[in-house]
mmCIF file as gemmi writes it, N, C-alpha and C atoms, coordinates in Angstrom:
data_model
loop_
_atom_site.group_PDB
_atom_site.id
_atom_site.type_symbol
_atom_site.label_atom_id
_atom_site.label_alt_id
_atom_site.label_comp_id
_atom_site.label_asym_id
_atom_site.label_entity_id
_atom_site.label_seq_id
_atom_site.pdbx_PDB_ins_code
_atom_site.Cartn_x
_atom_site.Cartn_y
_atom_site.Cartn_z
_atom_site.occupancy
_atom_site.B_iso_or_equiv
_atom_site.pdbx_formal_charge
_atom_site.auth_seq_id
_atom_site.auth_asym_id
_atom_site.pdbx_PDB_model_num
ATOM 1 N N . UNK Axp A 1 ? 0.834 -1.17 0 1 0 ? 1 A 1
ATOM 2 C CA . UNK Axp A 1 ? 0 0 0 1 0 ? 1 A 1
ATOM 3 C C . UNK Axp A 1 ? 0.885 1.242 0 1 0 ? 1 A 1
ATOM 4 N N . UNK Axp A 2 ? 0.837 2.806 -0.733 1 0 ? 2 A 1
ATOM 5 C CA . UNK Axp A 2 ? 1.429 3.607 -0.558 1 0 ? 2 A 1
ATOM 6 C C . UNK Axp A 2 ? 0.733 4.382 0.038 1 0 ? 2 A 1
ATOM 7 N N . UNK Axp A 3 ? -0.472 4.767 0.494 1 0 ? 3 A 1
ATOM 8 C CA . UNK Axp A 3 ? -0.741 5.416 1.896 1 0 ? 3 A 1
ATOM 9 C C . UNK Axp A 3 ? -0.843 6.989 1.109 1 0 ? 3 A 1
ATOM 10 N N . UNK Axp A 4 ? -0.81 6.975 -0.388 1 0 ? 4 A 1
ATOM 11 C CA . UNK Axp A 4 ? -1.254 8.349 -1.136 1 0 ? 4 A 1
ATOM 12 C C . UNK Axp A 4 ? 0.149 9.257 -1.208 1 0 ? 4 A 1
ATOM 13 N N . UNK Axp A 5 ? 1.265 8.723 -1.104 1 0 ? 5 A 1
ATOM 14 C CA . UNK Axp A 5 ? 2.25 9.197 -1.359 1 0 ? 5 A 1
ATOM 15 C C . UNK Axp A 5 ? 2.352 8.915 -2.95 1 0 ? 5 A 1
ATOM 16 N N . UNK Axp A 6 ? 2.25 7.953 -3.356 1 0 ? 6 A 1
ATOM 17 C CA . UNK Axp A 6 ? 2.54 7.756 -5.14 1 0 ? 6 A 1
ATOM 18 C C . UNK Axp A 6 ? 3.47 8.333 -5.688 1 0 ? 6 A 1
ATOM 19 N N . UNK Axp A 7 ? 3.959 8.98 -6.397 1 0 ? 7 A 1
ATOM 20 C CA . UNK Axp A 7 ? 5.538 9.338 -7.615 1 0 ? 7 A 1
ATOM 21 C C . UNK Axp A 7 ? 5.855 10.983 -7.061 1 0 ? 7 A 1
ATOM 22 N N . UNK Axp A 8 ? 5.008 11.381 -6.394 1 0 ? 8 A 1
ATOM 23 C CA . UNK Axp A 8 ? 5.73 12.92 -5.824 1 0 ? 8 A 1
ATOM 24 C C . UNK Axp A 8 ? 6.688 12.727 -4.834 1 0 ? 8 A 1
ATOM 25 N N . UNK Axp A 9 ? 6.718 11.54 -4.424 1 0 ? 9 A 1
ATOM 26 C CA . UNK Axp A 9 ? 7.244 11.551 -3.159 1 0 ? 9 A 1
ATOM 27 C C . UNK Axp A 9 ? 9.255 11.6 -3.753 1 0 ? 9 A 1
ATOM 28 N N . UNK Axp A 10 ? 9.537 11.503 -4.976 1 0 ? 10 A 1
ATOM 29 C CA . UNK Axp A 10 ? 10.837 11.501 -5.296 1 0 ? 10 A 1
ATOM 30 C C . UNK Axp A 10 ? 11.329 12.941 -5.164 1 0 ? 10 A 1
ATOM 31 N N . UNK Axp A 11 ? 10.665 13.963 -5.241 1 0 ? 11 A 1
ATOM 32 C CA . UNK Axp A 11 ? 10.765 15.426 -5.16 1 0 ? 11 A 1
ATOM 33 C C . UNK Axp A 11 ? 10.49 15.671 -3.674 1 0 ? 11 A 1
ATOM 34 N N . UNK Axp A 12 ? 10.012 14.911 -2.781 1 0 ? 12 A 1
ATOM 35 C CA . UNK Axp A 12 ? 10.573 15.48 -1.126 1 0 ? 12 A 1
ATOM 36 C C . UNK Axp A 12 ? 11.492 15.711 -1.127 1 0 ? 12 A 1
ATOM 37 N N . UNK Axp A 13 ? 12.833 15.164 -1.122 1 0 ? 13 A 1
ATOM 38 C CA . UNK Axp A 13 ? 13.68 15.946 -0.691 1 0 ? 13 A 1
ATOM 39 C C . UNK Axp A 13 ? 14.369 17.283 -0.977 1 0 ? 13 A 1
ATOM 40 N N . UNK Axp A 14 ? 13.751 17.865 -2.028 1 0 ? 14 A 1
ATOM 41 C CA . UNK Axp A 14 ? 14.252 19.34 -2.395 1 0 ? 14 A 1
ATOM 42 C C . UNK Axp A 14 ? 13.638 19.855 -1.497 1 0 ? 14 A 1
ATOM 43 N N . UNK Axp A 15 ? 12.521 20.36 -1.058 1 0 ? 15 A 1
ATOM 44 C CA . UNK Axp A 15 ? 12.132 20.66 0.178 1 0 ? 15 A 1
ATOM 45 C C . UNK Axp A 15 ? 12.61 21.354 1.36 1 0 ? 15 A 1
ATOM 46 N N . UNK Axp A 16 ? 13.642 19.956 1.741 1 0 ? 16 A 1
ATOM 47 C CA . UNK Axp A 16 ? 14.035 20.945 2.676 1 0 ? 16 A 1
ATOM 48 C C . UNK Axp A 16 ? 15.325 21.57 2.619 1 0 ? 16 A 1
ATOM 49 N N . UNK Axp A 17 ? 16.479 21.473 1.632 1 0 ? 17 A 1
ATOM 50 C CA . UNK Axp A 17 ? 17.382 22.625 1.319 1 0 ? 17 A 1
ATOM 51 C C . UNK Axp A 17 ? 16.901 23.355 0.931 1 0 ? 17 A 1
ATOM 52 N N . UNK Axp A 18 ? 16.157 23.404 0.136 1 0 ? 18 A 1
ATOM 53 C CA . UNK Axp A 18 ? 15.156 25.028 -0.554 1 0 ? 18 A 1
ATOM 54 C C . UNK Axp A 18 ? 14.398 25.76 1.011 1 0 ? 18 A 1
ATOM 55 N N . UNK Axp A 19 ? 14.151 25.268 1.835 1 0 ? 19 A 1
ATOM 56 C CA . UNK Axp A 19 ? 13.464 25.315 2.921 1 0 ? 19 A 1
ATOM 57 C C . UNK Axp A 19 ? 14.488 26.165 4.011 1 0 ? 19 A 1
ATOM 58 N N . UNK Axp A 20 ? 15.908 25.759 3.515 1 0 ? 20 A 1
ATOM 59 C CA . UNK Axp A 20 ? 17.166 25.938 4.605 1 0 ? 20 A 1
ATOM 60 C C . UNK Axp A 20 ? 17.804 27.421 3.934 1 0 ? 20 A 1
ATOM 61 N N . UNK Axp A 21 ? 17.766 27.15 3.064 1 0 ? 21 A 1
ATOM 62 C CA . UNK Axp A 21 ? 18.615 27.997 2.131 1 0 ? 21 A 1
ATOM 63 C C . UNK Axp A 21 ? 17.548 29.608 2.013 1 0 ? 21 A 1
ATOM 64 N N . UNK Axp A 22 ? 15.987 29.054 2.373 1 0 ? 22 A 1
ATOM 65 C CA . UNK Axp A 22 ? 15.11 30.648 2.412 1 0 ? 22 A 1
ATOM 66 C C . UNK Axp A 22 ? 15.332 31.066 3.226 1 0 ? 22 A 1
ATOM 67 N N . UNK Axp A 23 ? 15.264 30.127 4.451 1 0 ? 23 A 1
ATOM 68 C CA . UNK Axp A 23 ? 15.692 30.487 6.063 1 0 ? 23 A 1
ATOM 69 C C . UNK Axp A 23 ? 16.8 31.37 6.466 1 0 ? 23 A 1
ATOM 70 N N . UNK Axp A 24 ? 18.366 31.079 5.382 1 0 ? 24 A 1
ATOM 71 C CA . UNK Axp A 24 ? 19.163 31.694 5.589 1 0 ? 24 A 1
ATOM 72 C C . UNK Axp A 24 ? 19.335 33.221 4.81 1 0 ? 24 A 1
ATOM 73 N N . UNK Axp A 25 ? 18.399 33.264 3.423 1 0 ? 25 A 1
ATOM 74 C CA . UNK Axp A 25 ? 18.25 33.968 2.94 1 0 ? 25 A 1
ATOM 75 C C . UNK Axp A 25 ? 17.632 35.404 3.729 1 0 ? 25 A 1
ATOM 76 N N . UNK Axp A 26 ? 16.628 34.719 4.61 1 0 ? 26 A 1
ATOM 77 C CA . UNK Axp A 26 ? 15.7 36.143 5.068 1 0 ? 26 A 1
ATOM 78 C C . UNK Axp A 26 ? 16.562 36.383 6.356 1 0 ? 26 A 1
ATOM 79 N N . UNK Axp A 27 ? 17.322 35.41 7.13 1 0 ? 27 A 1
ATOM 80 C CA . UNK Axp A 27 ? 18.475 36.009 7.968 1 0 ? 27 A 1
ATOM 81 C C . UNK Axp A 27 ? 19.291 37.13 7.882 1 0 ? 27 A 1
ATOM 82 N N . UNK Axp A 28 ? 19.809 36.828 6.327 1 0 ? 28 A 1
ATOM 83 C CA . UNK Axp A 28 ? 21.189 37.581 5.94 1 0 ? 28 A 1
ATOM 84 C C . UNK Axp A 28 ? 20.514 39.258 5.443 1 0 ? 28 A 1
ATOM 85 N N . UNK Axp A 29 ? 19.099 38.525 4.803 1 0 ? 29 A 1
ATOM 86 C CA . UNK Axp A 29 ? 18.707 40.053 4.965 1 0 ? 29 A 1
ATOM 87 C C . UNK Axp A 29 ? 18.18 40.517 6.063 1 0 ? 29 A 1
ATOM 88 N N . UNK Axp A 30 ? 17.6 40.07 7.114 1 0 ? 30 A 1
ATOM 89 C CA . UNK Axp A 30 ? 17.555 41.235 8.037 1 0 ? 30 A 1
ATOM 90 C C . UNK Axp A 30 ? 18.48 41.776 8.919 1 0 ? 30 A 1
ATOM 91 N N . UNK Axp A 31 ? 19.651 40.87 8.618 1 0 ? 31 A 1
ATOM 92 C CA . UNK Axp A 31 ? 20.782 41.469 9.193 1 0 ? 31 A 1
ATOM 93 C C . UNK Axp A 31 ? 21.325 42.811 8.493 1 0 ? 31 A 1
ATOM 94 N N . UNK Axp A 32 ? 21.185 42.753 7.377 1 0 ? 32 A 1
ATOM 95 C CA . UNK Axp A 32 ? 21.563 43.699 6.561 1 0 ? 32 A 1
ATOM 96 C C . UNK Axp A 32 ? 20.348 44.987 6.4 1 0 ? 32 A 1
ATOM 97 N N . UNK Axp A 33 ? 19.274 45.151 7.172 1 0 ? 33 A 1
ATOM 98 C CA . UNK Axp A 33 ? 18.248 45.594 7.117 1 0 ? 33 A 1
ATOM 99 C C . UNK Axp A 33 ? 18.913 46.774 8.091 1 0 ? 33 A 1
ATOM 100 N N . UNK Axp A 34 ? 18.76 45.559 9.468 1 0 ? 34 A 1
ATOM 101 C CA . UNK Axp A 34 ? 19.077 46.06 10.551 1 0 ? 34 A 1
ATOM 102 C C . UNK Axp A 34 ? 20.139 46.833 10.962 1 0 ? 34 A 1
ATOM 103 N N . UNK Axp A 35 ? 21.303 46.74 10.126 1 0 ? 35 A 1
ATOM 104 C CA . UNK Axp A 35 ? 22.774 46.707 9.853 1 0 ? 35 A 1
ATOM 105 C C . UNK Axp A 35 ? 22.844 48.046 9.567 1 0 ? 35 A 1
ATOM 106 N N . UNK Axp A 36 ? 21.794 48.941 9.032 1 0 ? 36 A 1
ATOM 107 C CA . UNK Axp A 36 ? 21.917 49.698 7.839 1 0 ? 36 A 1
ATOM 108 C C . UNK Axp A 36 ? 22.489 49.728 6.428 1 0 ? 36 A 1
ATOM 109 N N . UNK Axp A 37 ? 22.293 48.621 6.228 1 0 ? 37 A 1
ATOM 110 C CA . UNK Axp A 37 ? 22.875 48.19 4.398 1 0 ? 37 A 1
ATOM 111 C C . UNK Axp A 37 ? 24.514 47.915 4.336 1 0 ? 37 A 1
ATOM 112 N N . UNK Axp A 38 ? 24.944 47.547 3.292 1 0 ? 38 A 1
ATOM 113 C CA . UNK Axp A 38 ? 26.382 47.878 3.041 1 0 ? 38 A 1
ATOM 114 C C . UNK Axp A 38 ? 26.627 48.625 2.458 1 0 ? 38 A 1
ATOM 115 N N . UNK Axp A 39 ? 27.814 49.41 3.044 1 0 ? 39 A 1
ATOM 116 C CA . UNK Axp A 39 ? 28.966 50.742 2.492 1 0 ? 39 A 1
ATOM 117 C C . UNK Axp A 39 ? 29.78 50.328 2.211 1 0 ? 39 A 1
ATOM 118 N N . UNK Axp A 40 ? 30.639 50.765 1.204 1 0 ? 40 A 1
ATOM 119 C CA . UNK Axp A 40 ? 32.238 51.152 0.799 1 0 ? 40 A 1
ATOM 120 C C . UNK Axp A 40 ? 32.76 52.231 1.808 1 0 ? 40 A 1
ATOM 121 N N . UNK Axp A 41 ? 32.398 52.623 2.043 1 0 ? 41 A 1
ATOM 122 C CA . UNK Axp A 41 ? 33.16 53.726 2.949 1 0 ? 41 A 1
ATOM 123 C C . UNK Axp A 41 ? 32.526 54.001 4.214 1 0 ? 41 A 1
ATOM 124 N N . UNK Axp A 42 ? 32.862 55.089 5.149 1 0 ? 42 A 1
ATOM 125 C CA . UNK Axp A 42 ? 32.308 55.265 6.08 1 0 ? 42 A 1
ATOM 126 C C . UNK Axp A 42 ? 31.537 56.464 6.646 1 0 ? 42 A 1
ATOM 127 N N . UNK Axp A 43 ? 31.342 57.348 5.558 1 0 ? 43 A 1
ATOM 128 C CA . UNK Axp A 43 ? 30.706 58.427 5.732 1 0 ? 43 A 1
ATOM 129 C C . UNK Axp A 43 ? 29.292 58.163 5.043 1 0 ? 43 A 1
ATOM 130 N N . UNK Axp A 44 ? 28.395 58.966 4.857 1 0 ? 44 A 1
ATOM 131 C CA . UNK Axp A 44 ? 26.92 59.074 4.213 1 0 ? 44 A 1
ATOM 132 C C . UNK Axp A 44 ? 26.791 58.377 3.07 1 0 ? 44 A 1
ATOM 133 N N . UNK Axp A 45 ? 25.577 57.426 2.675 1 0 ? 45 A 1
ATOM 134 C CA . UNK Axp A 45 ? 26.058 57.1 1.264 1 0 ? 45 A 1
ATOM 135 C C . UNK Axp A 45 ? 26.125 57.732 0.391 1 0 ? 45 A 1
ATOM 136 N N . UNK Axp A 46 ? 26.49 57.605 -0.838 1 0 ? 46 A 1
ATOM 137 C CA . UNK Axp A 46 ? 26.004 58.913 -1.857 1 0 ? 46 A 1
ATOM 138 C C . UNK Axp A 46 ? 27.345 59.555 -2.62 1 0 ? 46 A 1
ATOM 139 N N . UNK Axp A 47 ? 27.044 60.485 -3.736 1 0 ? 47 A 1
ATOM 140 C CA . UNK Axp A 47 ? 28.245 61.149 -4.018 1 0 ? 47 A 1
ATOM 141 C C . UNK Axp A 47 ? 29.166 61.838 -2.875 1 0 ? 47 A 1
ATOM 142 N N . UNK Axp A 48 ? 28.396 62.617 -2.014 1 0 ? 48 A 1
ATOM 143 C CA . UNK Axp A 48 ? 28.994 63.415 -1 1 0 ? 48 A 1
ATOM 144 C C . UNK Axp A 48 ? 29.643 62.384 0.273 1 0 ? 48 A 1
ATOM 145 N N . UNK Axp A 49 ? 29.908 61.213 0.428 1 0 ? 49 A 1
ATOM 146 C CA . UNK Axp A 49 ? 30.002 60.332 1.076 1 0 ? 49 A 1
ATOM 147 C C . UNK Axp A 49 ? 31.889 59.662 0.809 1 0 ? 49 A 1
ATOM 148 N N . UNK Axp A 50 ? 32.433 59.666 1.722 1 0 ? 50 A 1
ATOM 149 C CA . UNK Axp A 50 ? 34.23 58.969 0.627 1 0 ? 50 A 1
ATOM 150 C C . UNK Axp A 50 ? 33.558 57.868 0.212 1 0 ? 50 A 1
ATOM 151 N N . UNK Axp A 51 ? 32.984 57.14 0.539 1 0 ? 51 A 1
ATOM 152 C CA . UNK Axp A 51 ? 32.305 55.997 -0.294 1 0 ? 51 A 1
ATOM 153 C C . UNK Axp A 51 ? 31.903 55.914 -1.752 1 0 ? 51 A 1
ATOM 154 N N . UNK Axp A 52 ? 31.399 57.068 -1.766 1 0 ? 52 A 1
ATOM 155 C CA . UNK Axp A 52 ? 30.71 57.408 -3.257 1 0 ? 52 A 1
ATOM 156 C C . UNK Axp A 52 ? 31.754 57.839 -4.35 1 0 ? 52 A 1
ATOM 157 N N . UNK Axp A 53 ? 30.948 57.669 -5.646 1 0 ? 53 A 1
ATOM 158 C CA . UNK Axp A 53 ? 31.888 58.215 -6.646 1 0 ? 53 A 1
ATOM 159 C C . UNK Axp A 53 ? 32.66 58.959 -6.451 1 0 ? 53 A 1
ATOM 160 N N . UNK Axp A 54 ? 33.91 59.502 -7.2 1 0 ? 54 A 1
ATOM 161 C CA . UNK Axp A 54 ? 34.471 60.892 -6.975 1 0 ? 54 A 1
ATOM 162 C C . UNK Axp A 54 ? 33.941 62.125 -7.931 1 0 ? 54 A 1
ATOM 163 N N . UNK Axp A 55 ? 33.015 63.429 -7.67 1 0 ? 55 A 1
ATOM 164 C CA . UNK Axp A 55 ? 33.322 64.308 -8.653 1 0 ? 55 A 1
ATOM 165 C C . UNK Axp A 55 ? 33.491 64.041 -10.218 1 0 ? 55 A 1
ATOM 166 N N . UNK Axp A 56 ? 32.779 64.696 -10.641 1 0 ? 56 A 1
ATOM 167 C CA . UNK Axp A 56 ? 33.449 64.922 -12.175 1 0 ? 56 A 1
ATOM 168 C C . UNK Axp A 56 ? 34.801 65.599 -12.092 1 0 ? 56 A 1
ATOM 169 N N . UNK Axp A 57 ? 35.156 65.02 -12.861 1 0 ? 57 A 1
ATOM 170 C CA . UNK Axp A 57 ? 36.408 65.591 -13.361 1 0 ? 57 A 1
ATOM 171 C C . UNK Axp A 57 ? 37.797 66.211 -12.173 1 0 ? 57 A 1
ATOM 172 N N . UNK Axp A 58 ? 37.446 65.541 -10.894 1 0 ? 58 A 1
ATOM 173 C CA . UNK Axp A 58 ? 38.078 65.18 -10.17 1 0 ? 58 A 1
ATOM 174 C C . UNK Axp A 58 ? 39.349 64.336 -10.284 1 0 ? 58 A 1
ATOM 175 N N . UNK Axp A 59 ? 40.747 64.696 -10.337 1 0 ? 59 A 1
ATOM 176 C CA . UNK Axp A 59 ? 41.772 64.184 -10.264 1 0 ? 59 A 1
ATOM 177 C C . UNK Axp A 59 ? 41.734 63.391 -8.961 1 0 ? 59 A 1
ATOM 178 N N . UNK Axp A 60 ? 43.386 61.77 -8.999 1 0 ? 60 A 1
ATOM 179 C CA . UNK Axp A 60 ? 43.367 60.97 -7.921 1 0 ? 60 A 1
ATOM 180 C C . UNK Axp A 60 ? 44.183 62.069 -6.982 1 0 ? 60 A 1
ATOM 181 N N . UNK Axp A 61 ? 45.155 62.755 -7.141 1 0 ? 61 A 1
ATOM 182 C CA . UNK Axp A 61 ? 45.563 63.966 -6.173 1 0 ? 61 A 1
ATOM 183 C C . UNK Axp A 61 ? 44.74 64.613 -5.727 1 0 ? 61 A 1
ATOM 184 N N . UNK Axp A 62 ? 43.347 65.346 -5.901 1 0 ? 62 A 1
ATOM 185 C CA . UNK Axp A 62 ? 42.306 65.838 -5.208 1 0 ? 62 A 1
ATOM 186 C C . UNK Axp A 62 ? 41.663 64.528 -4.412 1 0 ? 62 A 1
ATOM 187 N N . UNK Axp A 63 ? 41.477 63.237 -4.736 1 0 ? 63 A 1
ATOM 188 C CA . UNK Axp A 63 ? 41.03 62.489 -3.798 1 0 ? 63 A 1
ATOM 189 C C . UNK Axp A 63 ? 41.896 62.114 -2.521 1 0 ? 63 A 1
ATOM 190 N N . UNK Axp A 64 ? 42.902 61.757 -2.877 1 0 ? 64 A 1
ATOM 191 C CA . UNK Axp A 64 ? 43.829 61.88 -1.774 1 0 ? 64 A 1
ATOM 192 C C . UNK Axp A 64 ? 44.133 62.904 -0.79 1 0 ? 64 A 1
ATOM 193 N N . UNK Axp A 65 ? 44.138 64.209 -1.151 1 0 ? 65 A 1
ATOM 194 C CA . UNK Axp A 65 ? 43.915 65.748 -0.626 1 0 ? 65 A 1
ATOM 195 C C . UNK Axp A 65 ? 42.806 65.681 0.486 1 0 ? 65 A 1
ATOM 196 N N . UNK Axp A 66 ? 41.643 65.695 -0.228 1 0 ? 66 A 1
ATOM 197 C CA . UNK Axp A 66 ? 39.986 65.478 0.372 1 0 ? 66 A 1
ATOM 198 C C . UNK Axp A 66 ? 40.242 64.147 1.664 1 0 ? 66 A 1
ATOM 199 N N . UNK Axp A 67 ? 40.833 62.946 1.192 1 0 ? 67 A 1
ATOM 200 C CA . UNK Axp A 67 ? 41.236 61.837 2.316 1 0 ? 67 A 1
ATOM 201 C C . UNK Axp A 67 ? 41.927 62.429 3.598 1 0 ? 67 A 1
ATOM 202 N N . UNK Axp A 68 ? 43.135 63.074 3.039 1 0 ? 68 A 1
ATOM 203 C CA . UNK Axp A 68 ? 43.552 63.479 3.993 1 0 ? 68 A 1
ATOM 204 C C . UNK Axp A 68 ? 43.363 64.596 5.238 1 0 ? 68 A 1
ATOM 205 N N . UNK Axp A 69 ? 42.441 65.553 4.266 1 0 ? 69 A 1
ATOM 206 C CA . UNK Axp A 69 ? 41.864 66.61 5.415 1 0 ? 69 A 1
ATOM 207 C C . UNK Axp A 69 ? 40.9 65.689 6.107 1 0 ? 69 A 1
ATOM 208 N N . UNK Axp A 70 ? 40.105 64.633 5.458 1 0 ? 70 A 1
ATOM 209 C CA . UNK Axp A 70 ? 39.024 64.351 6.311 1 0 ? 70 A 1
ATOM 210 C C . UNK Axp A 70 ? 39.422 63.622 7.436 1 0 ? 70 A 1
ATOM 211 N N . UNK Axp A 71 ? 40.684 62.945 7.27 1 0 ? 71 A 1
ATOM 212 C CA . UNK Axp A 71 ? 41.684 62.293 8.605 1 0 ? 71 A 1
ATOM 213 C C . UNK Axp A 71 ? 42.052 63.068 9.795 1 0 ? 71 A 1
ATOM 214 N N . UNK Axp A 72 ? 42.139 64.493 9.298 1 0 ? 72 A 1
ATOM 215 C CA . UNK Axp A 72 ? 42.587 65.486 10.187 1 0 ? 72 A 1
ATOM 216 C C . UNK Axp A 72 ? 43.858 65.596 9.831 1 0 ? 72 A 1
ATOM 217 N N . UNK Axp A 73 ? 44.894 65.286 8.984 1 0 ? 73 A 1
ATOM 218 C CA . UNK Axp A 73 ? 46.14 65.439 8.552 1 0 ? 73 A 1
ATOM 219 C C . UNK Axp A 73 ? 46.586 66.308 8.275 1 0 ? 73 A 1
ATOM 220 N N . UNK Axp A 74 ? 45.845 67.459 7.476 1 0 ? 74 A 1
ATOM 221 C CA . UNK Axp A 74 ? 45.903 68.772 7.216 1 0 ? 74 A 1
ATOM 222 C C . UNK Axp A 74 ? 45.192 70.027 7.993 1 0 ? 74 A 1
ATOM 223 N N . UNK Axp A 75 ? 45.435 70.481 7.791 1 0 ? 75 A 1
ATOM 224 C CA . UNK Axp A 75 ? 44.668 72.149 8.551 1 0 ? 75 A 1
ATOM 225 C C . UNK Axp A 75 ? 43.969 72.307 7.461 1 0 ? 75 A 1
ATOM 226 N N . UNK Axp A 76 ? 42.892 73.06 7.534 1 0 ? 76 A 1
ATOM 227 C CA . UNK Axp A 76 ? 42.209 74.223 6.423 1 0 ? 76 A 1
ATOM 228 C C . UNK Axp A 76 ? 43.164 75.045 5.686 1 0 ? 76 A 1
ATOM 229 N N . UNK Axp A 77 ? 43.971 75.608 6.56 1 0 ? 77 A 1
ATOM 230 C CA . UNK Axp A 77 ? 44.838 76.299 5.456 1 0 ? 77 A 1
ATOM 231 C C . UNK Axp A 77 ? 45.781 75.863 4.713 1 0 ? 77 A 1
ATOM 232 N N . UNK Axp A 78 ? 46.501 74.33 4.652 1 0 ? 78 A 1
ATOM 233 C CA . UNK Axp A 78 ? 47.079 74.03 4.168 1 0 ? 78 A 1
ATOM 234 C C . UNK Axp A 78 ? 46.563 73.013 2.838 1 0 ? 78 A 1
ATOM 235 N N . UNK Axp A 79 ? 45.055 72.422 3.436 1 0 ? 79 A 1
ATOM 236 C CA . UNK Axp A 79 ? 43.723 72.076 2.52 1 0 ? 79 A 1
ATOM 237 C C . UNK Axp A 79 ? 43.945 73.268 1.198 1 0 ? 79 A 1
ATOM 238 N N . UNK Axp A 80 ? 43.791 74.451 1.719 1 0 ? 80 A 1
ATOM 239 C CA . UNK Axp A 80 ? 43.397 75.438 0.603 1 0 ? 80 A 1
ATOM 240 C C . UNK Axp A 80 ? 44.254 75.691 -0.398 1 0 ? 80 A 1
ATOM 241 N N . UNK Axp A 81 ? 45.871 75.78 0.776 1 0 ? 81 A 1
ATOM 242 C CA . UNK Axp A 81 ? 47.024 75.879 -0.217 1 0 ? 81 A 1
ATOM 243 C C . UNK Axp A 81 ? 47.283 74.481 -1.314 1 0 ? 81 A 1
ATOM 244 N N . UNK Axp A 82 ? 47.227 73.491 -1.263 1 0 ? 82 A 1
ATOM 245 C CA . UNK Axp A 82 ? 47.595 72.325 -1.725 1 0 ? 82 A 1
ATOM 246 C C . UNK Axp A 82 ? 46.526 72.077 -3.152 1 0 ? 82 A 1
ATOM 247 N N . UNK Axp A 83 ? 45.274 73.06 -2.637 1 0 ? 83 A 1
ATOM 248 C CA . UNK Axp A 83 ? 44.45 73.023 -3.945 1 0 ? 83 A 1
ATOM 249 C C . UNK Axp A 83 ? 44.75 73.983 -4.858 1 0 ? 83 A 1
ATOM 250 N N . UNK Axp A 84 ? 45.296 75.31 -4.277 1 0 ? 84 A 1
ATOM 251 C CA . UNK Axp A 84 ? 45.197 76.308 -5.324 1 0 ? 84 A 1
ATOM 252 C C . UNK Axp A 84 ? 46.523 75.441 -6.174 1 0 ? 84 A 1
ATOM 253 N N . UNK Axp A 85 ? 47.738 74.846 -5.407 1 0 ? 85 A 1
ATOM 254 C CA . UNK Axp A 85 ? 49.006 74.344 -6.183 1 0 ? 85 A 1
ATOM 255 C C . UNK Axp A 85 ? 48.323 73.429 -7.285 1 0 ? 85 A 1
ATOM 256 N N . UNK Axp A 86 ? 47.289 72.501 -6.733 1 0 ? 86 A 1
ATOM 257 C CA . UNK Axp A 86 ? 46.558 71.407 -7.502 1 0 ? 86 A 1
ATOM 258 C C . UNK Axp A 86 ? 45.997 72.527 -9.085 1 0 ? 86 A 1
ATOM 259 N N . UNK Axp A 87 ? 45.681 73.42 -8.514 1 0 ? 87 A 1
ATOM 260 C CA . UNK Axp A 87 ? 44.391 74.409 -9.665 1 0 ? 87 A 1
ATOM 261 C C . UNK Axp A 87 ? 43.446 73.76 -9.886 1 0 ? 87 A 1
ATOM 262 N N . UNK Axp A 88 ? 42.844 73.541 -9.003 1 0 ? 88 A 1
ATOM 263 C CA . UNK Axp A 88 ? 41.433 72.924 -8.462 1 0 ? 88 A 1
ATOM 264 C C . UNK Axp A 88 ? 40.78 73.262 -7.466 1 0 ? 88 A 1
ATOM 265 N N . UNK Axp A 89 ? 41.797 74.526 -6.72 1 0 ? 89 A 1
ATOM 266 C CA . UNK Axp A 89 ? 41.087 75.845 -5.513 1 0 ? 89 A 1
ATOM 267 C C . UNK Axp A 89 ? 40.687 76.867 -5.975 1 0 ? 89 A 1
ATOM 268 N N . UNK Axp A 90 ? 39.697 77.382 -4.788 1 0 ? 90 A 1
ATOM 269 C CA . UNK Axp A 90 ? 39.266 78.597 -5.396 1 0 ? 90 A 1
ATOM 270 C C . UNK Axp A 90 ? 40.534 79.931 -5.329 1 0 ? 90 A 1
């Protein structure tokens, strides 16, 4: 007697990895919910963010510049001087 199991019963076992694998799925996202998402960087997301793109037409010496004031490495006034040398200050 098969008790009404009949020929589906070869497809039980997908079940329960598909079953394991949603489980871990809705984990990883609410960790990441909760988390506030993932960043590249550590400021705001977005252009205005070091994470985000750089600027148009932004040279890698102005990114490095911008890195370094935001470290505290530089003063403002030496920020300002290093751009006008760049010609990319006002």
């Amino acid at each position: 007697m098969m008790w009404g199991y009949g020929q589906g019963m070869g497809w039980m076992w997908l079940w329960v990895p598909l079953l394991l694998i949603g489980i871990a799925l809705l984990v990883v996202l609410a960790v990441r919910v909760a988390g506030g998402g993932v960043r590249d960087g550590y400021g705001p997301p977005g252009p205005a963010g070091p994470g985000g793109p750089p600027p148009a037409g932004a040279s890698r010496a102005r990114q490095i510049l911008d890195e370094r004031f935001a470290r505290g490495e530089l003063t403002a006034d030496q920020y300002r001087e290093h751009l006008r040398v760049l010609g990319e200050g006002p």
